[in-house]
C-alpha positions in Angstrom: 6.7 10.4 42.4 8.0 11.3 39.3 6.9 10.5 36.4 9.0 9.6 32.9 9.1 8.6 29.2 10.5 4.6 28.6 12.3 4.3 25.4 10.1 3.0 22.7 11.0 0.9 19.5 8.6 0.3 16.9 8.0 -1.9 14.0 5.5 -2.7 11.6 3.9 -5.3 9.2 0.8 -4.8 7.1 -1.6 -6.2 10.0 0.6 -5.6 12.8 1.4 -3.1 14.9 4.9 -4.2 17.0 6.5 -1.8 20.4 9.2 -2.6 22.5 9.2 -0.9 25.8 13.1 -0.8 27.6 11.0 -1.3 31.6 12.3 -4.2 33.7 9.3 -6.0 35.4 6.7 -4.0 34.2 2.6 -3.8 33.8 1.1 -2.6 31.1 -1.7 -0.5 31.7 -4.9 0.4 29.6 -5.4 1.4 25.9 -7.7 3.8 24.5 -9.7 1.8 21.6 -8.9 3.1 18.1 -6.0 5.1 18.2 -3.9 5.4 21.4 -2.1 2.9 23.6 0.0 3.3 26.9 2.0 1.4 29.1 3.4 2.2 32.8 5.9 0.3 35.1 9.2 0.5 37.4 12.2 1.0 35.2 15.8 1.1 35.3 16.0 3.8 37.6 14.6 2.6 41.0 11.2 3.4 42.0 10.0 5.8 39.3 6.8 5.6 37.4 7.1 5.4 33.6 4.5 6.2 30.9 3.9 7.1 27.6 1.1 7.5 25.1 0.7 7.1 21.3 -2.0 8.4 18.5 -1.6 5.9 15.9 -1.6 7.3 12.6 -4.9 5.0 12.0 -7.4 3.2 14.0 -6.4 0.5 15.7 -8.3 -2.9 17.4 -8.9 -2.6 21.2 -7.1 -5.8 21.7 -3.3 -5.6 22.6 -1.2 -8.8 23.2 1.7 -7.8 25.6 4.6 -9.7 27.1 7.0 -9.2 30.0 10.4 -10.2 30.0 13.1 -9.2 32.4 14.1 -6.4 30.6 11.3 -5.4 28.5 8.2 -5.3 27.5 7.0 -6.5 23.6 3.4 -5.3 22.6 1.4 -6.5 19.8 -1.3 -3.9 18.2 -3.9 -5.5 15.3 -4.7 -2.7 12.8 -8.7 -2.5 11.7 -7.3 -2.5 8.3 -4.4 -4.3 6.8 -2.2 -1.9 4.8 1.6 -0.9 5.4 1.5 3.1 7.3 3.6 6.5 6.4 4.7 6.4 10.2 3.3 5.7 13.3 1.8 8.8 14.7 -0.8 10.6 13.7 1.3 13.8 14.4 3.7 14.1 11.5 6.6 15.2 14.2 7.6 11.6 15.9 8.0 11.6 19.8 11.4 12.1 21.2 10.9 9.0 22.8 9.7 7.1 19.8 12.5 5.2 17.4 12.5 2.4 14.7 13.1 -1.1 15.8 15.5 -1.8 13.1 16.3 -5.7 14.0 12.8 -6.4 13.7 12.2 -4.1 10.4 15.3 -5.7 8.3 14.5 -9.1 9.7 11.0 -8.8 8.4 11.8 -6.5 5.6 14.3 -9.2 4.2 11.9 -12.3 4.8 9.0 -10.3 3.3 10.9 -9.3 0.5 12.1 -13.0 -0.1 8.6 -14.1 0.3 7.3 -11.2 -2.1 9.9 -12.7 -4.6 9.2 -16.4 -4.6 5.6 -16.4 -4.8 5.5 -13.5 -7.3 8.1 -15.9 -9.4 6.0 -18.9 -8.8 2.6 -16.7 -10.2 5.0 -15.5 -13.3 6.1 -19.3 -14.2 2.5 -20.4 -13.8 0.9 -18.0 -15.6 3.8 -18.2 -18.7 2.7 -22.1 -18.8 -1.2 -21.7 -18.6 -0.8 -19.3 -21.2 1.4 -21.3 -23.6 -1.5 -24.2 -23.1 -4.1 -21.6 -23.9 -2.6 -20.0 -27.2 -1.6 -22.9 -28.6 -4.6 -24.6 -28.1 -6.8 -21.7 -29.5 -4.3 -21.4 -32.5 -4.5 -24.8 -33.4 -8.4 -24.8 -33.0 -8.9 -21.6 -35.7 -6.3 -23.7 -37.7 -7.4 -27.0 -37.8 -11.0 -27.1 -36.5 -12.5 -30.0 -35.0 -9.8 -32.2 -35.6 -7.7 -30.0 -33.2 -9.9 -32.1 -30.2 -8.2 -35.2 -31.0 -4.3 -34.4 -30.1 -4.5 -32.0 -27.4 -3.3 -34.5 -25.4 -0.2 -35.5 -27.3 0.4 -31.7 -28.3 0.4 -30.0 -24.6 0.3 -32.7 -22.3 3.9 -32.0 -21.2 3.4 -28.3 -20.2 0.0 -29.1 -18.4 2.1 -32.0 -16.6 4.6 -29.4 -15.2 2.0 -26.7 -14.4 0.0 -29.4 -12.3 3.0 -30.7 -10.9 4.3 -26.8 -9.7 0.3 -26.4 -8.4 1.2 -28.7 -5.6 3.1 -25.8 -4.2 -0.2 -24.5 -3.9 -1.4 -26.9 -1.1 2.1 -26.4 1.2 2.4 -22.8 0.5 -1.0 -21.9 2.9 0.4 -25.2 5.4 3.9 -23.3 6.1 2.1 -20.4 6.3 3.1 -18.4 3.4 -0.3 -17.3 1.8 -3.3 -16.5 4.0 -5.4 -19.6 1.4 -7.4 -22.2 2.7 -5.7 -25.3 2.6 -8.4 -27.7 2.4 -10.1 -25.6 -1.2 -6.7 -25.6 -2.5 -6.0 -29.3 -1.6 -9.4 -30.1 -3.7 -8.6 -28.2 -6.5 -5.0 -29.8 -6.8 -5.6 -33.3 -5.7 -8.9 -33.1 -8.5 -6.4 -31.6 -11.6 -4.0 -34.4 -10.9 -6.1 -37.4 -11.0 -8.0 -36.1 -14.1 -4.4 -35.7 -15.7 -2.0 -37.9 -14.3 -4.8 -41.1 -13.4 -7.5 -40.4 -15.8 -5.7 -39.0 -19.2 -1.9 -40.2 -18.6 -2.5 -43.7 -17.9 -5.6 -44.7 -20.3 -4.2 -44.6 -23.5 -8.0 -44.6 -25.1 -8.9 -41.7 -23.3 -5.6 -39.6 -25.2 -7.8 -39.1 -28.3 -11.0 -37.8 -26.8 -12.3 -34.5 -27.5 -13.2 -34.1 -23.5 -9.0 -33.5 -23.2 -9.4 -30.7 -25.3 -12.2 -29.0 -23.3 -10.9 -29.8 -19.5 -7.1 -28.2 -20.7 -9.0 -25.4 -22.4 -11.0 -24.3 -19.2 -8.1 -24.9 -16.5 -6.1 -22.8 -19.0 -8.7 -19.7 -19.3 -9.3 -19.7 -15.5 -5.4 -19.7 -14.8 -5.5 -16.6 -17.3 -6.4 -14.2 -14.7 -5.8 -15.8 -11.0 -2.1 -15.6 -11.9 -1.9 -12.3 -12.8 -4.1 -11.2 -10.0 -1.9 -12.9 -7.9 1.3 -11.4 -9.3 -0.3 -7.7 -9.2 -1.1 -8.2 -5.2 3.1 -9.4 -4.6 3.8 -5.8 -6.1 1.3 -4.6 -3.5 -0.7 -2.9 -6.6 -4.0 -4.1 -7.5 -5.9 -3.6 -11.6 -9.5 -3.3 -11.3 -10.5 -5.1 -14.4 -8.3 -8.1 -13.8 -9.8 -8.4 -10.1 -13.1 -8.0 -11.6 -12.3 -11.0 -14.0 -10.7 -13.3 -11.6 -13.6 -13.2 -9.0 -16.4 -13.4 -11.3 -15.5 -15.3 -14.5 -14.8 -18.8 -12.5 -18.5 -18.7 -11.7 -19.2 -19.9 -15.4 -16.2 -21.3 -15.7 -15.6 -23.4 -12.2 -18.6 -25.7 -12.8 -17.9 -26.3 -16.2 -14.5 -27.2 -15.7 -16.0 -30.1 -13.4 -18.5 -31.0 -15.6 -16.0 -32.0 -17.9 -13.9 -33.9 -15.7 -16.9 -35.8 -14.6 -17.3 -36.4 -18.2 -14.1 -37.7 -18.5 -14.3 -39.8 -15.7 -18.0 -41.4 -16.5 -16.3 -42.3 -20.0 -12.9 -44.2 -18.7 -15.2 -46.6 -16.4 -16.0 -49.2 -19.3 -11.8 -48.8 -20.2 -11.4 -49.8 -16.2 -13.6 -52.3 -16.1 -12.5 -54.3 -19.4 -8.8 -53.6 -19.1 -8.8 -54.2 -14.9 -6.2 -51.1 -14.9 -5.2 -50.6 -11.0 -7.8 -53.2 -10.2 -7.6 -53.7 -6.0 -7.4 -57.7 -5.3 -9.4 -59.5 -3.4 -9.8 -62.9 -1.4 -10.8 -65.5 -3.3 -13.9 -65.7 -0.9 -14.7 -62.0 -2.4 -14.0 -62.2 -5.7 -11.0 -61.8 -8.0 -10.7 -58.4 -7.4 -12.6 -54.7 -7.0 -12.0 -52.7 -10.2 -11.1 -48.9 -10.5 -14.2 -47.8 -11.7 -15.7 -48.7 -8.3 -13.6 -46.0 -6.8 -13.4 -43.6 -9.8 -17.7 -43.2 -8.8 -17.0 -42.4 -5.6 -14.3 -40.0 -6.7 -17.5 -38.7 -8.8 -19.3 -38.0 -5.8 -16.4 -36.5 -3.5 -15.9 -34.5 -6.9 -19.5 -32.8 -6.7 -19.6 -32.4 -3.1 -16.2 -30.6 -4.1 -17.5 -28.4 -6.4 -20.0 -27.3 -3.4 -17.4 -26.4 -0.7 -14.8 -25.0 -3.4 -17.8 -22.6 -4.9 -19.3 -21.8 -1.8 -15.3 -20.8 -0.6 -15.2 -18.6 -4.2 -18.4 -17.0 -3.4 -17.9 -15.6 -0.2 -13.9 -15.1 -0.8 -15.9 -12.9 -3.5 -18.5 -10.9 -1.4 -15.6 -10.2 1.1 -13.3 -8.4 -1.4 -15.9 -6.5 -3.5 -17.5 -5.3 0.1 -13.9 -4.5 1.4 -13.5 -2.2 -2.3 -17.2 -0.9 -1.5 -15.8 0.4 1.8 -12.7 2.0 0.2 -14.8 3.9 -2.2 -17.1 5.6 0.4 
């Protein structure tokens, strides 16, 4: 029986390998681990055996998800290492068989570039506004001393309410799939922020003029100083070794500390709860009057600390991963 070459269309994506073989009702057969893959069936032309073989251009994981329709056959090939190839084949001449599978690369190529462009737009906006907070506050502190503590609110308030508000993209970006982040660390981080601001500082009036505003703005602004950028760098697919230095080891000092002074400002609105009954939860008269804020604001305190746990112990290994990835690189 003879055997011949299918027509093979191929596409990529960073972590994904994508063929499409033209065989109706076909099996696909065994893949070498690493580097080649094959597939053999009854085609178009009666009875005839059909087969071809690939040497990817890199190695490649054993596992291959593979679907038959009537007409064709789609194949899905992981990559051991995420990163966008030259070509396919690890012979510079490509197979006479072999040809790009242009609906699927200008689909993906428009969507990724789209994708690319919002989130790189979102980083830029974020960073522009955690930058604005950060200057101004540190220009006003070398100005005015001390006394700069007691108007941070008043004086960048505004821009931290529109940064916070943006950051919520940050908890449906990794639920629609658009960023490979946790959801649950970044739903912590966000949900934290915005009682701290919007609860804690926007609705207690006494708690405006504390010096514990200035120091919770000035360390969400110094962290958001480099994740930004970081993030910004890796839409343009380019990557500065300093700044990734920076943004995966300067929240260890500055992560806890940021949620040391929340909890600070927390522990001091309780007596401002209690006495003014702000948000107070009633009650049946059998229970009392009502259950005030504060009540909830400690548990807050200890969901806040637990928290800090699961978002550090997130940071830390996120951490380990990508300096033992760069290790690898190097060697």
């Amino acid at each position: 029986m003879q055997i011949l070459t299918p027509h093979v269309y191929w596409a990529q994506r960073h972590g994904e390998i994508y063929l499409r073989v033209e065989l109706s009702d076909a099996k696909v057969g065994r893949s070498r681990p690493g580097h080649s893959a094959g597939s053999q069936g009854h085609g178009a032309k009666g009875d005839n055996e059909y087969e071809f073989s690939l040497s990817f251009l890199e190695p490649v994981r054993p596992e291959i998800d593979h679907k038959s329709t009537q007409r064709q056959v789609d194949i899905k090939i992981k990559k051991q290492e995420e990163r966008w190839w030259d070509r396919l084949t690890l012979q510079e001449k490509k197979p006479v068989f072999l040809a790009p599978d242009f609906d699927r690369w200008l689909d993906e190529s428009d969507k990724n570039e789209s994708l690319k462009g919002y989130l790189f737009v979102y980083n830029l906006v974020q960073f522009l506004g955690f930058s604005w907070i950060f200057v101004n506050m540190t220009v006003r502190l070398f100005i005015l001393g001390q006394d700069s503590f007691y108007d941070t609110f008043h004086t960048m308030a505004d821009m931290m309410y529109f940064c916070q508000m943006m950051a919520v993209l940050e908890v449906i970006n990794p639920l629609l799939g658009l960023v490979k982040t946790g959801f649950i660390p970044a739903m912590i981080q966000v949900a934290g922020r915005n009682v701290i601001l919007f609860v804690i500082f926007g609705t207690v009036e006494e708690m405006q003029n504390k010096p514990v505003v200035f120091f919770v703005f000035y360390l969400w602004s110094t962290i958001e100083l480099f994740r930004y950028p970081f993030y910004m760098l890796a839409c343009m697919g380019t990557e500065w070794k300093l700044l990734t230095w920076l943004r995966y080891s300067l929240w260890i000092p500055l992560y806890p500390l940021g949620v040391i002074a929340e909890a600070v400002a927390v522990i001091q609105s309780l007596p401002i709860f209690d006495e003014t009954r702000l948000f107070s939860i009633p009650l049946p008269s059998v229970l009392g009057h009502s259950l005030s804020f504060s009540y909830i604001l400690q548990l807050y305190l200890v969901i806040m600390f637990l928290g800090l746990f699961f978002n550090f112990q997130h940071l830390y290994k996120q951490r380990k991963r990508r300096f033992r990835s760069r290790k690898r690189k190097v060697h």
